[in-house]
C-alpha positions as CSV (number, residue, x, y, z in Angstrom):
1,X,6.1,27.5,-6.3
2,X,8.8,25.7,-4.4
3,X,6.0,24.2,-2.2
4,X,3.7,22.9,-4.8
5,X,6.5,21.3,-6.7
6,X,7.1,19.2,-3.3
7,X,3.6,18.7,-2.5
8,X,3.5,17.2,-5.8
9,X,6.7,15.0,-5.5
10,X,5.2,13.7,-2.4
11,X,1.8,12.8,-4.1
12,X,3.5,10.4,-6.6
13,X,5.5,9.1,-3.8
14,X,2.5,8.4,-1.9
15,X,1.4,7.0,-4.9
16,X,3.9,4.7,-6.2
17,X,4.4,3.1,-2.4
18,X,0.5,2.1,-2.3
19,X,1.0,0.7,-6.3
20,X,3.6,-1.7,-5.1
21,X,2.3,-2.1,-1.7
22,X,-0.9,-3.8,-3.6
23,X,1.1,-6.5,-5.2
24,X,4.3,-7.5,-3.7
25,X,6.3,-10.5,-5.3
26,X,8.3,-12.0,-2.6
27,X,10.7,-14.5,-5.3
28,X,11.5,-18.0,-3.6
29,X,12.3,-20.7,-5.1
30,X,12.0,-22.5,-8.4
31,X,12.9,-26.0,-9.7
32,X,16.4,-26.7,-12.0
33,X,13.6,-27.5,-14.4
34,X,10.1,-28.1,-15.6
35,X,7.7,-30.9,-15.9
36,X,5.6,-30.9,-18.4
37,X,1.9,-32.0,-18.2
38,X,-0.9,-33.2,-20.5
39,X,-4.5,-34.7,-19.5
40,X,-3.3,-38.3,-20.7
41,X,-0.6,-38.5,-18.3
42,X,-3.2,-37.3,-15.3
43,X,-5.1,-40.0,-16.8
44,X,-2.8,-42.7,-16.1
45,X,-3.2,-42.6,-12.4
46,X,-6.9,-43.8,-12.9
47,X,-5.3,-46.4,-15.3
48,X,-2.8,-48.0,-12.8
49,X,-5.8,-47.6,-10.0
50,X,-8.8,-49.8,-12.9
51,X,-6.1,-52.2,-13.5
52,X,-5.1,-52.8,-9.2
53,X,-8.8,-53.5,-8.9
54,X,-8.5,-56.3,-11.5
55,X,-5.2,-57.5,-9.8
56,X,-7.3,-58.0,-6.4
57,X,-9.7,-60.8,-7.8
58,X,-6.9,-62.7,-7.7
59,X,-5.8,-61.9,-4.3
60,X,-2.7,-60.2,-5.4
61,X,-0.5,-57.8,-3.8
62,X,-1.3,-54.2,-5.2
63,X,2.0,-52.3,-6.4
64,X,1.3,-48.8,-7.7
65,X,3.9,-46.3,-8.7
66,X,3.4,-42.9,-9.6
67,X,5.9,-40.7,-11.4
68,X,6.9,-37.2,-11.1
69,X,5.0,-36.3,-14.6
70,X,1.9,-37.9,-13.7
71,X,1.1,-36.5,-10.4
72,X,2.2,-33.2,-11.5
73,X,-0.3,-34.0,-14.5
74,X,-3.1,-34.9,-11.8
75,X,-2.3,-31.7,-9.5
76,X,-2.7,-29.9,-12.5
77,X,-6.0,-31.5,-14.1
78,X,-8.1,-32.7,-11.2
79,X,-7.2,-30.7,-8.3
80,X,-8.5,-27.5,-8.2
81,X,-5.5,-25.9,-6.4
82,X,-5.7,-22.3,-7.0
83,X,-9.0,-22.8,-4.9
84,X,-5.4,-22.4,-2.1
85,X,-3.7,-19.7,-3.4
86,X,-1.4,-22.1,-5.4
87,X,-0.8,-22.3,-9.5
88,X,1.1,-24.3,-11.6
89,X,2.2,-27.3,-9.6
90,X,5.4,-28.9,-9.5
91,X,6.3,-32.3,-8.1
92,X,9.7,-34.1,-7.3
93,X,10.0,-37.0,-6.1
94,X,13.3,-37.4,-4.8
95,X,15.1,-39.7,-1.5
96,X,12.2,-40.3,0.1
97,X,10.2,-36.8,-0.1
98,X,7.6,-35.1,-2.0
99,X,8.8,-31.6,-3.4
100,X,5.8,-29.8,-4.4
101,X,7.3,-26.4,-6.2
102,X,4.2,-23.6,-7.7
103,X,3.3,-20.3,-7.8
104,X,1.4,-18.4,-4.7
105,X,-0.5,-16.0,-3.8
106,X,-2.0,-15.1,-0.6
107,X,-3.5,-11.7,0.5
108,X,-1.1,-8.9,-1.4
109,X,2.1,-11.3,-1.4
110,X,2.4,-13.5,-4.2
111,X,5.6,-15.7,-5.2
112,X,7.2,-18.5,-5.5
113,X,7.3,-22.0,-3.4
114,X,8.5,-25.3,-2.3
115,X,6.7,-27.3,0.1
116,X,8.8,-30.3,1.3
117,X,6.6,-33.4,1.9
118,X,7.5,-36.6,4.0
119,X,4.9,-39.7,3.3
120,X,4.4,-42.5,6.4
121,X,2.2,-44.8,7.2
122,X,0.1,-44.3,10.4
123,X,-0.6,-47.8,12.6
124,X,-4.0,-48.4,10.8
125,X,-1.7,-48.1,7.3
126,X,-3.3,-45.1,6.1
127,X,-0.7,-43.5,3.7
128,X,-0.5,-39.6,5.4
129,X,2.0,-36.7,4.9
130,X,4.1,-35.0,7.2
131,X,4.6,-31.1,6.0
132,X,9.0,-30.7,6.8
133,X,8.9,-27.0,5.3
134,X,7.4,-25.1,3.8
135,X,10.3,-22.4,1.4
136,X,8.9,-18.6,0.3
137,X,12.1,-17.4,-0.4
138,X,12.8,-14.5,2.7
139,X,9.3,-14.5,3.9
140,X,7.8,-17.1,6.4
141,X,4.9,-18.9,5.6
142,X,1.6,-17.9,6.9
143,X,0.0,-20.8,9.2
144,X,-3.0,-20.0,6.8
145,X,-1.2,-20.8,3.8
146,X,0.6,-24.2,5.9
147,X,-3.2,-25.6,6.7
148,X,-4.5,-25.0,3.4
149,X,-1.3,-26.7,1.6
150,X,-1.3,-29.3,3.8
151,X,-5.2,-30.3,3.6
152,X,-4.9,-30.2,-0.3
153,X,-1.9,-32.3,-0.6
154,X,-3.2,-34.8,2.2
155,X,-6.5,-35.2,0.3
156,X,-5.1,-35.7,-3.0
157,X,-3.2,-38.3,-2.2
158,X,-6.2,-40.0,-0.2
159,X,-7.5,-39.7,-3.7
160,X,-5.7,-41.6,-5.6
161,X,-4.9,-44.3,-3.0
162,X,-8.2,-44.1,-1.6
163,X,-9.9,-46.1,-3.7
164,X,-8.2,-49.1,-2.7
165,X,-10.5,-52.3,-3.0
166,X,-11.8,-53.0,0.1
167,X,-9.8,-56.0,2.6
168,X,-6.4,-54.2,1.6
169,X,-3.9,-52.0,3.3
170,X,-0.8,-50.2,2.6
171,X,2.0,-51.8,3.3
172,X,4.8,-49.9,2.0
173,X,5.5,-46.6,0.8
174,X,8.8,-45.8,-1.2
175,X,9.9,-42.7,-3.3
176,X,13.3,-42.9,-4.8
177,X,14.7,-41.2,-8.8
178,X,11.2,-39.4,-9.6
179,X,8.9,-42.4,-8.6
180,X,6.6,-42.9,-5.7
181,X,6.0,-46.9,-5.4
182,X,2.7,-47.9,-3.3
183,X,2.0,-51.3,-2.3
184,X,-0.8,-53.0,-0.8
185,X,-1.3,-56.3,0.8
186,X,-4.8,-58.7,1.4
187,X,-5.5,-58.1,5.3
């Protein structure tokens, strides 16, 4: 009787490990607070883009400036990123980096993260992103996970600044109190 009692103890134990072995929530981090999205505000980024475009037919420098709310709107409405592993997007914009905060999941770990984002301009003043960290709380990040962040936050912002009108070229690039500030010049 003794033995069957144990045999059945270690059944549910054997059980229970594999439940929680399926789905294991690592934490990490989380932002001090939440930006809310709507489709309008994702729209306004195709705004400010339409109305640089009329701003180059007179020869005009190009100044674009994105804030926090409206490229967490376009994360959230025209980039597909659970495609990645990542839900719910979060972007700070704060002393010269990009702080993308979300929700994760990769394989049997899901969680929470912050990827830390520096923008620069290479020598042909392409705007391009430098990935400084990547935070999952006590976990390190998987290079798979790194490769895929990195190649979705790259091309969205090729996106939205790469449409500029043709003969122009980044000049500057500045983030500073929750807006990123873009400008192009005539080359």
């Amino acid at each position: 009787m003794k033995s069957s009692k144990i045999q059945i103890f270690i059944v549910i134990l054997l059980l229970a490990t594999l439940t929680l072995a399926c789905r294991m929530n690592i934490g990490g981090p989380k932002p001090d607070e939440e930006i809310l999205v709507s489709p309008d505000t994702a729209a306004e980024i195709t705004k400010d883009l339409d109305s640089a475009s009329v701003d180059t037919q007179a020869g005009n420098s190009i100044v674009l400036s994105f804030s926090q709310e409206e490229l967490t709107s376009y994360l959230t409405y025209e980039v597909d990123t659970s495609t990645y592993g990542v839900t719910n997007p979060q972007v700070f914009l704060e002393d010269g980096l990009i702080l993308v905060y979300g929700q994760f999941e990769q394989n049997l770990i899901s969680g929470n993260l912050k990827i830390t984002l520096q923008p620069y301009l290479d020598s042909s003043g392409t705007l391009k992103v430098n990935l400084v960290s990547v935070d999952l709380g006590p976990v390190p990040a998987p290079d798979s996970l790194l490769n895929s962040l990195s190649g979705t936050l790259d091309q969205s912002l090729q996106n939205i600044v790469g449409s500029l009108p043709e003969g122009y070229q980044i000049s500057s690039i500045e983030i500073t109190n929750g807006l990123m500030t873009i400008v192009a010049e005539k080359i």
